[in-house]
FIMIDREN-673791 format. One record per residue (C-alpha): x, y, z; residue in one letter. Coordinates in steps of 0.5 Angstrom, whole numbers, plus 500, padded with zeros to 3 digits. Example, Ala and Ser with C-alpha at 12.3 -4.5 7.8 and 13.67 -1.06 7.14 Angstrom:
2
525491516A 527498514S 
***
This chain:
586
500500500X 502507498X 504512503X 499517505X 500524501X 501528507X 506523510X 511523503X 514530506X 517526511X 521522506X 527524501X 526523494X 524517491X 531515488X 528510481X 534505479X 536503471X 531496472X 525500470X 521503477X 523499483X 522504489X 527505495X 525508502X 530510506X 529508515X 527514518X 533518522X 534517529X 532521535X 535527536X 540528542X 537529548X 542534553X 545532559X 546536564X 552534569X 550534576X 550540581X 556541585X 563542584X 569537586X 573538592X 579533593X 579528598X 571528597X 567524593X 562526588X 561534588X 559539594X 554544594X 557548599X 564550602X 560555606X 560554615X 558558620X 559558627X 554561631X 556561639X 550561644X 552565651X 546560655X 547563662X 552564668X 555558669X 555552672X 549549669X 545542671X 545542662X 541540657X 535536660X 536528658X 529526660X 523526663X 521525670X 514521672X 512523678X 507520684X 504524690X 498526693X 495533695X 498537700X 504533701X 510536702X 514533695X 513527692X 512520694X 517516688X 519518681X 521515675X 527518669X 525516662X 531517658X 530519651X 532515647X 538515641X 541511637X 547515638X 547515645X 546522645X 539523649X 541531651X 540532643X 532531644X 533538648X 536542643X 532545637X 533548631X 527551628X 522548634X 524542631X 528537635X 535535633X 532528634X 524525635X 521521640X 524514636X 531517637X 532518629X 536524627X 531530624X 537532620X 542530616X 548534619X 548536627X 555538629X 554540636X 559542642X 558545648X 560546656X 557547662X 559553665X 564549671X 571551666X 576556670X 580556665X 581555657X 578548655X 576543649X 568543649X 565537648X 564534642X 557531639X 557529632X 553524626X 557527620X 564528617X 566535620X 571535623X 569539631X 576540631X 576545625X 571549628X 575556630X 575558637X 575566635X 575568628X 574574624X 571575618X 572581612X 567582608X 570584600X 566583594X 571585588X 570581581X 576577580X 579578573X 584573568X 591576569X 597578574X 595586573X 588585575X 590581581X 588582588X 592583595X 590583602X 593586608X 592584615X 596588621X 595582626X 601579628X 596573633X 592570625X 592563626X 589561620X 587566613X 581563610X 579565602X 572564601X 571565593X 564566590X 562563583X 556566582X 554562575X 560556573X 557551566X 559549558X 553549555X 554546548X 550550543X 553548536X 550543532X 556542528X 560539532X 562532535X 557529529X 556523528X 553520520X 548515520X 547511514X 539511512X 539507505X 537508499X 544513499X 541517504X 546520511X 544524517X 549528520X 547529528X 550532533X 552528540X 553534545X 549539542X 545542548X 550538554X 551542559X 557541562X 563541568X 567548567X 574550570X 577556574X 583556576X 588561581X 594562584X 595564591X 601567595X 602569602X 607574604X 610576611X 609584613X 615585616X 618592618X 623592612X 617590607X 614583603X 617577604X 614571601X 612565604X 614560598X 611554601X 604556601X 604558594X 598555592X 595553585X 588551586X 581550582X 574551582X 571545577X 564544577X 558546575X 554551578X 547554576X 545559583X 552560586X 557557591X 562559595X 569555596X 574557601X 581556601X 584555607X 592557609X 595554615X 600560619X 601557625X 608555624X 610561619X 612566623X 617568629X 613570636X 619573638X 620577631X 620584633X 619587625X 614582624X 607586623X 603582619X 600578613X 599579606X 594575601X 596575593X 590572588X 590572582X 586568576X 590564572X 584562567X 581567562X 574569562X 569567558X 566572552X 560568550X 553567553X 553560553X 559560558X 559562565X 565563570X 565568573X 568569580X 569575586X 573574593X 567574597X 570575604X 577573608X 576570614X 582571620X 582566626X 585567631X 590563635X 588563642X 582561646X 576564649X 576562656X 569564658X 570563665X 563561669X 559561662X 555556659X 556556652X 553552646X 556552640X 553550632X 556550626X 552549620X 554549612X 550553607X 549545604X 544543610X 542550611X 540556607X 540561612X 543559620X 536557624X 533560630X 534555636X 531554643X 534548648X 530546654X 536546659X 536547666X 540552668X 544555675X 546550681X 545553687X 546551694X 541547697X 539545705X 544539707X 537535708X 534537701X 533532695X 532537690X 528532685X 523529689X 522536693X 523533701X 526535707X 529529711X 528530718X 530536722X 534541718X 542543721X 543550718X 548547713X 548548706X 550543701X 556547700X 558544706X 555537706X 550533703X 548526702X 549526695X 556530695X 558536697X 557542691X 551546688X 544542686X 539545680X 533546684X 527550682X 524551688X 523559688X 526560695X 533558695X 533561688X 532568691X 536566697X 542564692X 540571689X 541575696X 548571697X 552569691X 558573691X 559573684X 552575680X 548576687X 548580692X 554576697X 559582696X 554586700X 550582704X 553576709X 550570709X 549571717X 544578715X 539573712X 532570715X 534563712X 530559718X 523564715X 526562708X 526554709X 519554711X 517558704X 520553701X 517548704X 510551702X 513552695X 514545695X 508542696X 504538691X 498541689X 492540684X 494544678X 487545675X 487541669X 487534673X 494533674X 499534681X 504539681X 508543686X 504550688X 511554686X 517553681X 522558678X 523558671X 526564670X 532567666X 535574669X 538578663X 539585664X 541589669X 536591674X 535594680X 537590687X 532591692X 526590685X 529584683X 528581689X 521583691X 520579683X 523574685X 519574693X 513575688X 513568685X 511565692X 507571694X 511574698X 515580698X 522582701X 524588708X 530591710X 529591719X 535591724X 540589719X 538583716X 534581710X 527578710X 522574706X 515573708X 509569703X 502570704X 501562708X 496560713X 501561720X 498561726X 496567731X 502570735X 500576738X 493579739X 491586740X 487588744X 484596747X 489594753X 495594749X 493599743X 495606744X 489610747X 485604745X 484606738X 483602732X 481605725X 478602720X 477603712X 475599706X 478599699X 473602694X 469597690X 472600683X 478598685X 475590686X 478587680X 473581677X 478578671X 485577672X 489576665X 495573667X 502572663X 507567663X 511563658X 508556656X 513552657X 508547651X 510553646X 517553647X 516558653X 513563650X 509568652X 502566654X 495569658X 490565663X 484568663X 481567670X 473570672X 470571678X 463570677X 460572683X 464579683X 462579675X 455579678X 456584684X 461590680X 461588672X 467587669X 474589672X 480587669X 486586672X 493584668X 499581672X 505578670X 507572673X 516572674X 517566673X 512562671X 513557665X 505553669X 498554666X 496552673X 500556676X 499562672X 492560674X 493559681X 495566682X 490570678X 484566683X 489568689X 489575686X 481575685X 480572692X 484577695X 480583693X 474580694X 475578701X 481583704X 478588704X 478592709X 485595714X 486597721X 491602722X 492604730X 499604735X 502599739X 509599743X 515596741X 513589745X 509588739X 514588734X 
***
């Protein structure tokens, strides 16, 4: 059968042979090339296949004044009953790791732990070190990591010098650098190639010729629309500044490439040990010099890309912080994992303190009668500091530490510890939370960043257990609002002239609503509000509202319980006595 006529386009031209009409049809040309693109990435040695990006930023966290208890390993289960002081027993539930790392559970990136509840890693690169604050002196921090990079690469102090010139073919548009520092470490060359690729757009080249028959031939190209790896290439030199000029270090002259492809930008650093270079004792030496220069010329036409700028020189520093008494949590990432460094939170707990020698600061009890010692002088456990959020020894570490406290000011002997031990109890006792659950009635979440004045933080502190702070005969007191028995009684025989005068506070000042502000701890601490209601008070005098701030509170049942003590004591206390008594009362 005859081809169809619109079909005989499609086909050369019949070519007839001397015999006399026999038709020859060549085979149909095969497919175009189909371009091949190479793979993202640039080639580093020592590693295999490409990399995206060389990029790394350090970032280092100042968590508080150390020492820490650190980063929470676990979760306690707790069992006890109402109006009990402390808990009966508990359990610890580790979390877990498959890498035995459990604290990594506490850290997250983006509100997103570093590790499930499984114990599986949420990312692909975690490169983690931290230290508790306890180091007096320069320390390794510890190391925690599940990829290749190498923690000890991590700088201890850098500085970064943001440049951004075009790098261009030719020794007369080379770069030089100079840094005045004589305690540089390291130089770090951080090149930026913006776009880096071969496209190949001639169909005339690398063709093949494909017989079709009938003395018919096609020619088609094997690479047209390839994309392909490209090259730039540079040359390095480091020269000494000295007093009587440049003086080059020959043995870090440096031939180096960038190969690869590149569609949306990389950076590639360059690295160039100066630790063993120089002299210290060298009184002329001043500095260091940095030479760069492009050694591959650059592309003219549009279906060739590589161009290159110096993007930042990084110097590092070859001594170590100390960071004496800190708690420091450090993180590197790499522009390869992380398009930009993400926020980060930890759920940590924070300054250990002196406790009483009979304390157990995790199930919250008190052991027979209490000497008057502290642990830093002995407990059962070992003597030393213990983490506790028991608001009373909170504020009593406040009032005596001598470094961040007030212990430079005020001696121990100056503080009503016995009244604190009994705030403390009542802190510690467990309570119904609101919402079906046990917890103790106070606890101390709190983190102090700023200066602030003394005697003020002190009654924001005494306001998490309801209490406030005085000065009297030259010591410092706390009091709470808790049930106490009766210990004077005054009648018109020991009143002068007998008098008492009452007054009441006015029913527009009695408050109806409280909105209270606390952090969540669910939410990643952050700021919440619990909306409490009188409604036998919303009956009698509308709707009043009151705002507080809770200090210190990271417990809805808290928050809560302190908006309905607030709402109580407007409605109830109202009312006050003024008259004089003699200093036997007092």
């Amino acid at each position: 059968m005859n081809p169809k006529e619109e079909d005989r386009k499609f086909y050369p031209k019949v070519l007839r042979g001397a015999g006399g009409g026999s038709q020859c049809r060549p085979s149909p040309p095969p497919d175009p090339h189909t371009p091949i693109e190479a793979p993202e990435g640039i080639k580093k040695a020592g590693l295999a296949g490409k990399v995206l990006s060389r990029t790394e930023t350090e970032v280092t966290d100042l968590i508080s004044e150390g020492p820490i208890e650190g980063l929470v390993t676990g979760k306690y289960i707790y069992a006890g009953q109402s109006n009990q002081i402390g808990w009966s027993s508990y359990q610890f539930n580790k979390y877990p790791n498959k890498a035995n790392d459990p604290y990594l559970r506490s850290i997250f990136w983006k509100n997103v732990p570093l590790i499930d509840d499984a114990g599986n890693y949420n990312y692909s690169q975690i490169n983690f070190r931290y230290d508790n604050g306890n180091q007096t002196t320069a320390v390794n921090l510890t190391s925690k990591l599940n990829n290749t990079v190498d923690a000890a690469s991590i700088p201890q102090s850098s500085r970064t010098l943001t440049i951004g010139d075009t790098l261009r073919y030719g020794t007369d548009f080379a770069k030089n650098y100079d840094f005045r520092s004589t305690n540089i470490n390291k130089l770090i060359v951080s090149l930026k190639i913006t776009a880096l690729f071969d496209q190949q757009n001639d169909p005339n080249i690398d063709r093949v010729t494909y017989d079709l028959g009938c003395g018919s031939q096609v020619k088609i190209s094997q690479t047209a629309g390839d994309i392909r790896d490209r090259s730039i290439t540079y040359r390095f030199k480091i020269f000494k500044i000295t007093s009587g000029g440049y003086i080059e270090i020959t043995s870090l002259q440096k031939d180096d490439k960038t190969d690869g492809k590149i569609s949306s930008g990389i950076i590639d650093a360059f690295e160039f040990d100066l630790s063993n270079q120089y002299n210290p004792d060298d009184t002329t030496f001043l500095g260091w010099r940095v030479y760069i220069q492009r050694t591959s010329k650059e592309s003219t036409v549009l279906n060739l890309k590589d161009s290159v700028t110096v993007d930042s020189i990084t110097e590092v520093f070859k001594e170590d912080y100390i960071y004496p008494k800190s708690a420091i949590f450090k993180s590197l990432f790499t522009a390869e994992y992380f398009s930009n460094v993400p926020d980060r939170a930890y759920d940590v707990k924070l300054l250990k303190v002196k406790i009483p020698s009979n304390y157990d600061p995790i199930k919250k009890t008190y052991a027979a009668d209490w000497d008057g010692r502290f642990s830093d002088v002995y407990h059962p456990s070992g003597v030393g500091l213990y983490w506790t959020d028991n608001p009373a020894w909170c504020y009593y570490d406040l009032l005596t530490n001598r470094r961040y406290g007030l212990g430079k000011y005020i001696k121990n002997q100056q503080v009503d510890k016995w009244n604190l031990y009994q705030i403390a109890q009542y802190c510690d006792t467990i309570v119904d939370d609101g919402f079906g659950g046990l917890e103790p009635r106070f606890t101390c979440n709190a983190i102090i960043n700023d200066f602030a004045d003394a005697f003020s933080l002190l009654n924001d502190m005494a306001s998490i257990f309801r209490g406030m702070s005085y000065y009297a005969n030259g010591s410092i007191f706390a009091i709470a609002d808790l049930p106490k028995d009766p210990y004077i009684l005054f009648t018109n025989s020991n009143v002068e002239n007998g008098d008492f005068n009452y007054s009441s506070s006015s029913k527009k000042t009695r408050n109806t609503v409280a909105v209270v502000r606390y952090n969540d701890m669910n939410y990643f601490a952050k700021p919440t509000v619990e909306h409490i209601e009188d409604p036998d008070g919303v009956r009698k005098y509308g709707i009043r509202k009151l705002e507080i701030t809770a200090f210190g509170c990271t417990s809805r049942g808290q928050a809560y319980r302190l908006g309905k003590w607030a709402l109580a004591t407007e409605q109830l206390e109202t009312e006050t006595v003024d008259f004089t008594a003699g200093l036997d009362s007092v």
